[in-house]
PDB file of N, CA, C and O in Angstrom:
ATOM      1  N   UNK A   1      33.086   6.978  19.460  1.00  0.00           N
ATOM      2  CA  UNK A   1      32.197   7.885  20.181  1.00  0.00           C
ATOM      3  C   UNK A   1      30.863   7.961  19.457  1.00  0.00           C
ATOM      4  O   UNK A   1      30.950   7.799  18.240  1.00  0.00           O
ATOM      5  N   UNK A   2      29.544   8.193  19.989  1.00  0.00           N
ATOM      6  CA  UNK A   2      28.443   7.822  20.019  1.00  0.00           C
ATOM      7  C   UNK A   2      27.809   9.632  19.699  1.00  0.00           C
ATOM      8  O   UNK A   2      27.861  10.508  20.562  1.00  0.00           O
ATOM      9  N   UNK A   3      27.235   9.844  18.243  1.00  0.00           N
ATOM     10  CA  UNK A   3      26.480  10.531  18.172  1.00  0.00           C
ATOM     11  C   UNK A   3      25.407  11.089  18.722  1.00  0.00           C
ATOM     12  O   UNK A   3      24.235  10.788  18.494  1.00  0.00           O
ATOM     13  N   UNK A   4      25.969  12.230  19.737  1.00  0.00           N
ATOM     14  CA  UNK A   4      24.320  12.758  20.726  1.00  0.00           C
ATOM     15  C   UNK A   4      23.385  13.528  19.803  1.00  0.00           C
ATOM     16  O   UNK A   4      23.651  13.881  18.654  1.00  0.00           O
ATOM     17  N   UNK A   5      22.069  13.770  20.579  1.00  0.00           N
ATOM     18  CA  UNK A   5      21.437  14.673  19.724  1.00  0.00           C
ATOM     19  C   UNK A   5      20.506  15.006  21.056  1.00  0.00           C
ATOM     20  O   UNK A   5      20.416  14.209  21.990  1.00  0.00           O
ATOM     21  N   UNK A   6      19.733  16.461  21.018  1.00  0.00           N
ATOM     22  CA  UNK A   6      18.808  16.726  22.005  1.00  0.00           C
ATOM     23  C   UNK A   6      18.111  16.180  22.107  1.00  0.00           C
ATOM     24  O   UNK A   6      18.049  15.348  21.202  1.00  0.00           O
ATOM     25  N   UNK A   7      16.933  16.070  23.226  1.00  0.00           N
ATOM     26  CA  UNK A   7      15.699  15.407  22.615  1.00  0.00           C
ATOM     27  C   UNK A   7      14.784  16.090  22.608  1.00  0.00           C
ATOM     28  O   UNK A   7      13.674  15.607  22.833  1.00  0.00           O
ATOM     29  N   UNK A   8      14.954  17.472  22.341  1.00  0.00           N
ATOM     30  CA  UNK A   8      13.708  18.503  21.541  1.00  0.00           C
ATOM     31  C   UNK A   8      13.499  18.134  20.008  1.00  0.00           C
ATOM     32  O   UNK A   8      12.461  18.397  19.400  1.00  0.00           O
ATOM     33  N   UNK A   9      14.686  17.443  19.408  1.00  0.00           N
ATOM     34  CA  UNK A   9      14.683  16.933  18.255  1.00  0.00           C
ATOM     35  C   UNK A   9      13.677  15.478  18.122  1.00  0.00           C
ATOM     36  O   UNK A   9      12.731  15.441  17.335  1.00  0.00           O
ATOM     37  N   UNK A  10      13.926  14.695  18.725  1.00  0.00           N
ATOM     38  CA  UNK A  10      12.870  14.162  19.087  1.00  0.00           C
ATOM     39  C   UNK A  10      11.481  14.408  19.172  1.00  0.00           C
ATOM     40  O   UNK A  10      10.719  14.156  18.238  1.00  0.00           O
ATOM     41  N   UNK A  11      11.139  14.863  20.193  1.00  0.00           N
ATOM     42  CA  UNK A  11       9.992  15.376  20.618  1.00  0.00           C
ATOM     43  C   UNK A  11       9.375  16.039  19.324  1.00  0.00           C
ATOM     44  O   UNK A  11       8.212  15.702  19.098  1.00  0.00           O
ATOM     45  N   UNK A  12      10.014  17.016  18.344  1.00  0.00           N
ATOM     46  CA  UNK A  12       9.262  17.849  17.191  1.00  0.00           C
ATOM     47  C   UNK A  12       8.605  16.119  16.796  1.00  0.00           C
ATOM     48  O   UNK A  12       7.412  15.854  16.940  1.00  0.00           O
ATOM     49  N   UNK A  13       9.396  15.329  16.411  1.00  0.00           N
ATOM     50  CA  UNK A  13       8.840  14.271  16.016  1.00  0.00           C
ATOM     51  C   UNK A  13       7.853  13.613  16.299  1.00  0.00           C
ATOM     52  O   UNK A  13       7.199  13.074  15.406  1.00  0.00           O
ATOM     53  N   UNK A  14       7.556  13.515  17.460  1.00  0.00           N
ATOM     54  CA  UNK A  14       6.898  13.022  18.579  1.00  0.00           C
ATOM     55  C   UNK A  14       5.371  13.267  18.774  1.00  0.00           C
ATOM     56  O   UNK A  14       4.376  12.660  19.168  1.00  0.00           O
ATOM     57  N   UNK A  15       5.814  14.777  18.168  1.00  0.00           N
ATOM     58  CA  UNK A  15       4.151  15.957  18.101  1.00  0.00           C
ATOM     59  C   UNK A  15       3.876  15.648  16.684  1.00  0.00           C
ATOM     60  O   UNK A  15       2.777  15.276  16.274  1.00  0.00           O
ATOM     61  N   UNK A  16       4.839  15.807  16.015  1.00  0.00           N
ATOM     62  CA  UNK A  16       4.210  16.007  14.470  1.00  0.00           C
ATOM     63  C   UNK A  16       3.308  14.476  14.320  1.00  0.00           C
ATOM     64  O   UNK A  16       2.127  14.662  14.026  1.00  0.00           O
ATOM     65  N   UNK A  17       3.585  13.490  14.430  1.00  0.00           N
ATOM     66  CA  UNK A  17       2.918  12.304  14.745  1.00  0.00           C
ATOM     67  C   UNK A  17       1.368  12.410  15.698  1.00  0.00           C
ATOM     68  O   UNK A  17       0.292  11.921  15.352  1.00  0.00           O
ATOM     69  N   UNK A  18       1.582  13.012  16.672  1.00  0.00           N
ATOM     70  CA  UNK A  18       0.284  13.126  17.314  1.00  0.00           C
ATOM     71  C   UNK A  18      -0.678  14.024  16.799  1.00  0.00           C
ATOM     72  O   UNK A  18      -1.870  13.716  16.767  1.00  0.00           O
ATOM     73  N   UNK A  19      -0.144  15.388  16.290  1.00  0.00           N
ATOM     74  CA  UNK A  19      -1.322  16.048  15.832  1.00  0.00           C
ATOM     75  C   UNK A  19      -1.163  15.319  14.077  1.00  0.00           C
ATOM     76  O   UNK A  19      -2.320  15.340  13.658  1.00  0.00           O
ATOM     77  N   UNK A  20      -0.500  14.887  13.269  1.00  0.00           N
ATOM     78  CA  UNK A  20      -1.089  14.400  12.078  1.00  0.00           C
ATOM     79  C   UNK A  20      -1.739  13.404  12.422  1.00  0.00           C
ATOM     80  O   UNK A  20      -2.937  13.685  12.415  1.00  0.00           O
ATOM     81  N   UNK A  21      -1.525  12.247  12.760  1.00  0.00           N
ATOM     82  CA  UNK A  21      -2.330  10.915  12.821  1.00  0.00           C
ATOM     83  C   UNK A  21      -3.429  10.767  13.726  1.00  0.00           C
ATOM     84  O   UNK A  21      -3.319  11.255  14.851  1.00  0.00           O
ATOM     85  N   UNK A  22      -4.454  10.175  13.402  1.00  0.00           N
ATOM     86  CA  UNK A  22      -4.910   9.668  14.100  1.00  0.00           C
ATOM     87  C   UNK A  22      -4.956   8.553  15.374  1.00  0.00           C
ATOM     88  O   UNK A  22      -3.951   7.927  15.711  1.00  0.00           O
ATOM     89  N   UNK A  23      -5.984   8.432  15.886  1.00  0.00           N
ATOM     90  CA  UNK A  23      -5.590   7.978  17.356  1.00  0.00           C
ATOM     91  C   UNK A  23      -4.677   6.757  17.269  1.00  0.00           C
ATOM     92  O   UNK A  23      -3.741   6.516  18.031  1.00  0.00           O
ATOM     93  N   UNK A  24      -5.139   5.916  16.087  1.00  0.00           N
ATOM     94  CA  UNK A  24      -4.845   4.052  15.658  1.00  0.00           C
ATOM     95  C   UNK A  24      -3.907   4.542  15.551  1.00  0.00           C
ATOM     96  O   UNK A  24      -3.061   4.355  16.426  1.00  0.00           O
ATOM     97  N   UNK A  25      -3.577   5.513  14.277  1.00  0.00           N
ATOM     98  CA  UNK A  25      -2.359   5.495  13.768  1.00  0.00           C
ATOM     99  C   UNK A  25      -1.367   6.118  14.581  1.00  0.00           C
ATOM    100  O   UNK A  25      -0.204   5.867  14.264  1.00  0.00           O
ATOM    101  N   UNK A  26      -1.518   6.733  15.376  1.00  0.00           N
ATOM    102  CA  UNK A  26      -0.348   6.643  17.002  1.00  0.00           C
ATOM    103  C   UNK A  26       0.144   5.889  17.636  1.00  0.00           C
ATOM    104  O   UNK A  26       1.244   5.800  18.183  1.00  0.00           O
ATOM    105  N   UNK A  27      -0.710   5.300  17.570  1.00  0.00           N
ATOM    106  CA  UNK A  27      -0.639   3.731  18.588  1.00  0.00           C
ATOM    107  C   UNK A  27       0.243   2.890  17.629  1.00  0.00           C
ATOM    108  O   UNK A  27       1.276   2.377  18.058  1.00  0.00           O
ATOM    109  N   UNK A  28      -0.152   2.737  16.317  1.00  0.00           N
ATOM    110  CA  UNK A  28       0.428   2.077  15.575  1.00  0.00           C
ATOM    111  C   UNK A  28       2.201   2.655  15.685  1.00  0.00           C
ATOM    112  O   UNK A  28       3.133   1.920  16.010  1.00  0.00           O
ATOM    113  N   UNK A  29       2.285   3.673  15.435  1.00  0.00           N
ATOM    114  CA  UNK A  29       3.419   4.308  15.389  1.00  0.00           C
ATOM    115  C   UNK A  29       4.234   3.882  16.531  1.00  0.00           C
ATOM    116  O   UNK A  29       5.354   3.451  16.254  1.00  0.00           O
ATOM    117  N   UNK A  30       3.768   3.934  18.164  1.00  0.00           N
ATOM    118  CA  UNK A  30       4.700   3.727  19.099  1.00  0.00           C
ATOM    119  C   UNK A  30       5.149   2.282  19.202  1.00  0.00           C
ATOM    120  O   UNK A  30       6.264   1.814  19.430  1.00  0.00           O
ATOM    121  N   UNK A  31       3.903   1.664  18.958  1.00  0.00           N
ATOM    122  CA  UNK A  31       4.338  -0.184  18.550  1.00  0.00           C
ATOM    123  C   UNK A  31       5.158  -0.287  17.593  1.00  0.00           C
ATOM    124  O   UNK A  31       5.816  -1.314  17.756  1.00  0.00           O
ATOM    125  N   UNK A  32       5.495   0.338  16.538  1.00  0.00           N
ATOM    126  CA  UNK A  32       6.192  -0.029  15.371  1.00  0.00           C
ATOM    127  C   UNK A  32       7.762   0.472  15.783  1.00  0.00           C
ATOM    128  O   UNK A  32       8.815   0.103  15.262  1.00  0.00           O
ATOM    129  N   UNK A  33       7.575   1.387  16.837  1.00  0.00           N
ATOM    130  CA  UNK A  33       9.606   1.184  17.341  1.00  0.00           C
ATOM    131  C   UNK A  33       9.899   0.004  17.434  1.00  0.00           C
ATOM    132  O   UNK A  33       9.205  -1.007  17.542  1.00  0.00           O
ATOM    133  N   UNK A  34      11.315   0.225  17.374  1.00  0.00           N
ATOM    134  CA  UNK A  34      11.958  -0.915  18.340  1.00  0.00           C
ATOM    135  C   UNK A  34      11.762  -0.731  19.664  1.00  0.00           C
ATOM    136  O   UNK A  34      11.571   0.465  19.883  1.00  0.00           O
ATOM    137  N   UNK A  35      11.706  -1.730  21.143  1.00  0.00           N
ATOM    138  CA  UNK A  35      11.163  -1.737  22.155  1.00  0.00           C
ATOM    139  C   UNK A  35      12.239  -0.719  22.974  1.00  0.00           C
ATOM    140  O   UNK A  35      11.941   0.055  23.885  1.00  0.00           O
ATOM    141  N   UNK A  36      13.262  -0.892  22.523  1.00  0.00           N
ATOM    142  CA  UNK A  36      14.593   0.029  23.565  1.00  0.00           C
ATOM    143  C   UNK A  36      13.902   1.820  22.841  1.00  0.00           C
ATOM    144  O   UNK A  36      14.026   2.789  23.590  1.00  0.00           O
ATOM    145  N   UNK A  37      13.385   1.987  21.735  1.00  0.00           N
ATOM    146  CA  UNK A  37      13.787   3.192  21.156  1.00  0.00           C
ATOM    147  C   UNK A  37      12.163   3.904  21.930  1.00  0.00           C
ATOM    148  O   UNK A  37      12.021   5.003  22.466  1.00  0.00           O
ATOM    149  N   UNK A  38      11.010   2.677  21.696  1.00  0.00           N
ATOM    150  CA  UNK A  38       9.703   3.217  22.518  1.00  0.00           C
ATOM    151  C   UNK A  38      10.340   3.581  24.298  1.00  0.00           C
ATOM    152  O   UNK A  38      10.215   4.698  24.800  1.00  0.00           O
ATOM    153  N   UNK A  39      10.818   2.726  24.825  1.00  0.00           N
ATOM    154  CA  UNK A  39      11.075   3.053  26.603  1.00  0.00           C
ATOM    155  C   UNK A  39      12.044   4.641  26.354  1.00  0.00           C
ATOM    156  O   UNK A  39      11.703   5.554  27.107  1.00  0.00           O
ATOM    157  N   UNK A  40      12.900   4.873  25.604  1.00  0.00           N
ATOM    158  CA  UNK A  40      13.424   5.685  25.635  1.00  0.00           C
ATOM    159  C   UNK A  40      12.758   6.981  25.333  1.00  0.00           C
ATOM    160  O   UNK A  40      13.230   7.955  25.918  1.00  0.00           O
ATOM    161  N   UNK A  41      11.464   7.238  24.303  1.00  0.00           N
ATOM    162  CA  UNK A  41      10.608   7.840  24.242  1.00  0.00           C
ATOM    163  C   UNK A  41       9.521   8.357  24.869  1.00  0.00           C
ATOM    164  O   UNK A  41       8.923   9.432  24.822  1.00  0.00           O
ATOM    165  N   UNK A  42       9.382   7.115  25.599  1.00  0.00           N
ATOM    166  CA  UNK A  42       7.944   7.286  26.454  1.00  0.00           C
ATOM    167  C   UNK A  42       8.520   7.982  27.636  1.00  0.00           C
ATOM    168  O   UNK A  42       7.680   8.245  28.497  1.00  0.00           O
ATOM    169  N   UNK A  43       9.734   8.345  27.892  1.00  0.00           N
ATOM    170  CA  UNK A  43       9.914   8.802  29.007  1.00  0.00           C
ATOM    171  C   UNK A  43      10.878   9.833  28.922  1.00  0.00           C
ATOM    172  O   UNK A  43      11.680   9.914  29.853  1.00  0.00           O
ATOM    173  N   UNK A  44      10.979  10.885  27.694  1.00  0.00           N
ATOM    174  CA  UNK A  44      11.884  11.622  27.056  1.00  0.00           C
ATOM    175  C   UNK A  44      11.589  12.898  28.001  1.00  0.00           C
ATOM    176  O   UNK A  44      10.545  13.201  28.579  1.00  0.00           O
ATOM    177  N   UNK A  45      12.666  13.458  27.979  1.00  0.00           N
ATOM    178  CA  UNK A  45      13.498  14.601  28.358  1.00  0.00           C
ATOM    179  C   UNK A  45      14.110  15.489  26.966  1.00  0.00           C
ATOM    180  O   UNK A  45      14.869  15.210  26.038  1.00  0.00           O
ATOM    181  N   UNK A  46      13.221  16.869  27.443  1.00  0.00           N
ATOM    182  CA  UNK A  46      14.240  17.317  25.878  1.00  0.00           C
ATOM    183  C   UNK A  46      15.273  17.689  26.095  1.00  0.00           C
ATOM    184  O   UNK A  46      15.959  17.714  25.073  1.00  0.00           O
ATOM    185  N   UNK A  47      15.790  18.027  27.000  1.00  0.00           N
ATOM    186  CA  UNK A  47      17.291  18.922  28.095  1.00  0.00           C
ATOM    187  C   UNK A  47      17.846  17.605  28.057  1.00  0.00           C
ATOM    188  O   UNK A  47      19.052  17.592  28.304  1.00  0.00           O
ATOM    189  N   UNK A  48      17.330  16.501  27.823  1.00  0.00           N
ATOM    190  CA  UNK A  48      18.767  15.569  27.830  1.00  0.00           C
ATOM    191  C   UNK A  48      19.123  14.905  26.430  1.00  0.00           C
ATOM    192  O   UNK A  48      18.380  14.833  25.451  1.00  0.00           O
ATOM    193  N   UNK A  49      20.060  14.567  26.520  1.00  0.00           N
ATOM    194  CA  UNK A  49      20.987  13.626  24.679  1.00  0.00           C
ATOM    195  C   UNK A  49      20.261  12.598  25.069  1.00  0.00           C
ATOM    196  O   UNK A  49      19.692  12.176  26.075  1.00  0.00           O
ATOM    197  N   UNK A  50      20.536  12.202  23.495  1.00  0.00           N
ATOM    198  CA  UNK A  50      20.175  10.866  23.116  1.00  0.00           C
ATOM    199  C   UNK A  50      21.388  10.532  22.303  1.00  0.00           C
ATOM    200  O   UNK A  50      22.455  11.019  21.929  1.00  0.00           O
ATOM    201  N   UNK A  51      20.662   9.443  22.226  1.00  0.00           N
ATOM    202  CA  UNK A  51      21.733   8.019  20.648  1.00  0.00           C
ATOM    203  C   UNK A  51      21.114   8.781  19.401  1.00  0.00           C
ATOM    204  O   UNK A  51      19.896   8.817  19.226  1.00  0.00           O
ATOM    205  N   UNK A  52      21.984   9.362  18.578  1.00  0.00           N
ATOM    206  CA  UNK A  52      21.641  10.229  17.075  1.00  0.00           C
ATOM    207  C   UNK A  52      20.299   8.918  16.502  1.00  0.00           C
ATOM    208  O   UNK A  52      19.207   9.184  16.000  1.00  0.00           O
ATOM    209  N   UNK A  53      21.022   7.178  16.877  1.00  0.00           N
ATOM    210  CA  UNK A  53      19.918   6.384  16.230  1.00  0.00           C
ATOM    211  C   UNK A  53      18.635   6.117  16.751  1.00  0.00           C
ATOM    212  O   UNK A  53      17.882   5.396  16.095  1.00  0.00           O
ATOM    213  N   UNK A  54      18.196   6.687  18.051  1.00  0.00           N
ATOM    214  CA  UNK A  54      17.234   6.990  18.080  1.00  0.00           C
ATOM    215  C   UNK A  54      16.225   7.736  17.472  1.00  0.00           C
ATOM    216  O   UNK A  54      15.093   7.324  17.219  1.00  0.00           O
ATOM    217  N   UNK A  55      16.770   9.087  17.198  1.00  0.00           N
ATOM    218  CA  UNK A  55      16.215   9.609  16.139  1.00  0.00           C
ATOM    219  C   UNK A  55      16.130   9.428  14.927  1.00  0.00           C
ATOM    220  O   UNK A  55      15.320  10.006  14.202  1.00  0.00           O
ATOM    221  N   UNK A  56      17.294   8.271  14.416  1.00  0.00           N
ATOM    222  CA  UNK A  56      17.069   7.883  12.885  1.00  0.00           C
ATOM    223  C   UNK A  56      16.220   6.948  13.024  1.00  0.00           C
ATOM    224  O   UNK A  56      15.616   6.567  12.022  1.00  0.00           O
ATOM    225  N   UNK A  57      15.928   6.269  14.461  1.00  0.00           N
ATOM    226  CA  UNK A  57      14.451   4.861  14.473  1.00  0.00           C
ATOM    227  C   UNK A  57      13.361   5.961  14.454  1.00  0.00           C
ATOM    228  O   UNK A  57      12.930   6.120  13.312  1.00  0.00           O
ATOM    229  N   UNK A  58      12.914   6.590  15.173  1.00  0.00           N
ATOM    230  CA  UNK A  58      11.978   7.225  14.968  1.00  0.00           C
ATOM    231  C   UNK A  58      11.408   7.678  13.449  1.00  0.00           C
ATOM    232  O   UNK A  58      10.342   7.477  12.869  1.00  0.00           O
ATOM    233  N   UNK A  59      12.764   8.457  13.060  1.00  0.00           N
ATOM    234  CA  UNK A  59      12.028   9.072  11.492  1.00  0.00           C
ATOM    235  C   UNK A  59      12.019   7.942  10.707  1.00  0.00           C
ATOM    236  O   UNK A  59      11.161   7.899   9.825  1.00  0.00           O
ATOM    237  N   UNK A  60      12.850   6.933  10.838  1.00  0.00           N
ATOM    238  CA  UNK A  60      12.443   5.592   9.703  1.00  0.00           C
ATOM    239  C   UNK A  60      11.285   5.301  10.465  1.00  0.00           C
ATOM    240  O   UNK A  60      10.937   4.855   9.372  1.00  0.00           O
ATOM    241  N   UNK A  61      10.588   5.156  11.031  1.00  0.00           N
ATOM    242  CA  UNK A  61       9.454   4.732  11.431  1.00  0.00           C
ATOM    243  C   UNK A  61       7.923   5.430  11.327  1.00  0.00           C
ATOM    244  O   UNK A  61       6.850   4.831  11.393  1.00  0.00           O
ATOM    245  N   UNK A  62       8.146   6.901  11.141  1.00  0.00           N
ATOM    246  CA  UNK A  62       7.687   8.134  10.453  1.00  0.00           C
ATOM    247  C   UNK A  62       7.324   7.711   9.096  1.00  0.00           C
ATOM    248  O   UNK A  62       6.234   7.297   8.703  1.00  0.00           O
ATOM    249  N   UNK A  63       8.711   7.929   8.270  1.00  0.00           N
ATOM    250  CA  UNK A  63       8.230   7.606   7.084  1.00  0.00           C
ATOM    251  C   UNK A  63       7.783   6.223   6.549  1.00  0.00           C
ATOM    252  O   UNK A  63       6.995   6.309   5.607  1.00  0.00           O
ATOM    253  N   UNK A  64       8.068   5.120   6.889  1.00  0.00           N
ATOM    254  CA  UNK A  64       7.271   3.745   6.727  1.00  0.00           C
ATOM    255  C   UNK A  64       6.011   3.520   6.815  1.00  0.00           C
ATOM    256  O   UNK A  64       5.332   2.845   6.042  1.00  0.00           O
ATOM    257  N   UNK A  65       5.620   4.166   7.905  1.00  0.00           N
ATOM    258  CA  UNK A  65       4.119   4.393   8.618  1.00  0.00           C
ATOM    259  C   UNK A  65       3.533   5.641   7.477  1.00  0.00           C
ATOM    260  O   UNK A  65       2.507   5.437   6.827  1.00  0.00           O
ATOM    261  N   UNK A  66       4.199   6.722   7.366  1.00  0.00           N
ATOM    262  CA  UNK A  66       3.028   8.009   6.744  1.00  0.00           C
ATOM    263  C   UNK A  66       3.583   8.096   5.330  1.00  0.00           C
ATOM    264  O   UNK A  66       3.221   9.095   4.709  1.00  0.00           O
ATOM    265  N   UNK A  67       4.383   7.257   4.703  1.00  0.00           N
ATOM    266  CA  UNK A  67       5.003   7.266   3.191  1.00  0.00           C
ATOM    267  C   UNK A  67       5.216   8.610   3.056  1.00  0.00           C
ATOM    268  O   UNK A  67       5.770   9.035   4.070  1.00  0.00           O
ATOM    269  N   UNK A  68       4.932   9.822   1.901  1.00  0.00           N
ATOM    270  CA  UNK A  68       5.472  10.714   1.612  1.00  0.00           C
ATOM    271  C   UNK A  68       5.076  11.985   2.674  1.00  0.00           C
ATOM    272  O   UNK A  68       5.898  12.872   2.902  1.00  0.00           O
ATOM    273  N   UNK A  69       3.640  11.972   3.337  1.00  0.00           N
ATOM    274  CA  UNK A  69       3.922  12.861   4.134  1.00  0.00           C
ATOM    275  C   UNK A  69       4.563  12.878   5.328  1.00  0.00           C
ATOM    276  O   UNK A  69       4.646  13.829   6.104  1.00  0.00           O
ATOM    277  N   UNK A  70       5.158  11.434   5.483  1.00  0.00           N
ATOM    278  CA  UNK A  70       6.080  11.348   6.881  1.00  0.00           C
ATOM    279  C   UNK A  70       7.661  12.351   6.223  1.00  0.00           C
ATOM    280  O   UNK A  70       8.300  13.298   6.681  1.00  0.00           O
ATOM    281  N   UNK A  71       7.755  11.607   5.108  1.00  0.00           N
ATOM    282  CA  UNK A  71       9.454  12.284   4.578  1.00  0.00           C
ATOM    283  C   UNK A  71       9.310  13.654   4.562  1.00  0.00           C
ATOM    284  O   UNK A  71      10.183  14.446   4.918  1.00  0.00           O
ATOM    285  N   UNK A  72       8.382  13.896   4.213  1.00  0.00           N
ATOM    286  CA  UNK A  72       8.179  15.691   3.939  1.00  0.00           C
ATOM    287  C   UNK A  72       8.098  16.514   5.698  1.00  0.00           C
ATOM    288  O   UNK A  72       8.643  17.574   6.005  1.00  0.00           O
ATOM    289  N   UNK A  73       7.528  15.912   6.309  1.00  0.00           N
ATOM    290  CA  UNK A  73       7.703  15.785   7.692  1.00  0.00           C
ATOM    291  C   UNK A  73       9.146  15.889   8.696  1.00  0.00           C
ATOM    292  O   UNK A  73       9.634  16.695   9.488  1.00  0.00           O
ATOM    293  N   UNK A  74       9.398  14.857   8.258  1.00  0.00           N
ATOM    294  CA  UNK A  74      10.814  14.535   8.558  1.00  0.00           C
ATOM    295  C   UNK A  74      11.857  15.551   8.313  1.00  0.00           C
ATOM    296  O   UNK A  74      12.818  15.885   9.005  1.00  0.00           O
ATOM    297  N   UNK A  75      11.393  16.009   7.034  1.00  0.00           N
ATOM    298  CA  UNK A  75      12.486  17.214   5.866  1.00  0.00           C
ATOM    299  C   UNK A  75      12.880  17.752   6.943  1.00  0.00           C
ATOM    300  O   UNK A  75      13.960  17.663   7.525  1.00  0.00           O
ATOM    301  N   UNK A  76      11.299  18.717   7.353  1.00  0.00           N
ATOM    302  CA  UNK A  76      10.883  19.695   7.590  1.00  0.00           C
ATOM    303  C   UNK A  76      11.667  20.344   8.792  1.00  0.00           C
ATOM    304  O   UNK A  76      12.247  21.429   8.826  1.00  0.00           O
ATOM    305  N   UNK A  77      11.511  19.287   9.865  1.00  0.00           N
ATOM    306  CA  UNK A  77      11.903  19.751  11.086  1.00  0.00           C
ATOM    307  C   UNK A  77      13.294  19.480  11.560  1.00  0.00           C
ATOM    308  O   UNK A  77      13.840  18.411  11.287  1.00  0.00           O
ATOM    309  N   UNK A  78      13.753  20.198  12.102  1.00  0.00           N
ATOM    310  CA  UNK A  78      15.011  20.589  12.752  1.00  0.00           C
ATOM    311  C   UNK A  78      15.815  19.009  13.037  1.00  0.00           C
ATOM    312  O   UNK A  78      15.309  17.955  13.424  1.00  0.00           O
ATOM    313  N   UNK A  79      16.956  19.260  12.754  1.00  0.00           N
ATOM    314  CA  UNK A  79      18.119  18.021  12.485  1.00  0.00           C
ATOM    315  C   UNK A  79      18.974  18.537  13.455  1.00  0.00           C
ATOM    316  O   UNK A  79      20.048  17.984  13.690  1.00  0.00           O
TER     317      UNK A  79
END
C-alpha cells in the first residue's frame, strides 16, 4: 500500500518556492521535477492525496535548488 499525503502539504511547498525565489529560479524549480511529479503539480488539488513521493520529489528538489535555505524550509512546514 502506497503512502497518501494531502496536497495542502504540497502546495505549502509550492508557495514557499514562489514567494522565496525568484522568477528564473521558479522556473528553474518546476523544470527540475521529474515530468510525472511537475503534471501532477501543475494541476494540484489540496482536498485530494497524493503519492507521499511526490512530496519527497518536490522537497529533494527544494533543497538541491535552494541548499540550506531550502532544508530549513522544508523543516519548517507541515509533514
Amino acid at each position: 500500500m502506497t503512502n497518501k499525503i494531502n496536497g495542502t502539504l504540497i502546495r505549502a511547498r509550492l508557495e514557499w518556492v514562489r514567494d522565496y525565489a525568484s522568477r528564473e529560479e521558479a522556473i528553474e524549480f518546476f523544470e527540475a521535477l521529474p515530468a510525472e511529479v511537475r503534471c501532477q503539480v501543475s494541476m494540484l488539488l489540496p482536498a485530494a492525496s497524493y503519492d507521499a513521493g511526490t512530496l519527497e520529489a518536490v522537497d529533494q528538489t527544494i533543497v538541491a535548488l535552494f541548499g540550506a535555505d531550502g532544508r530549513a524550509a522544508v523543516e519548517s512546514l507541515p509533514l
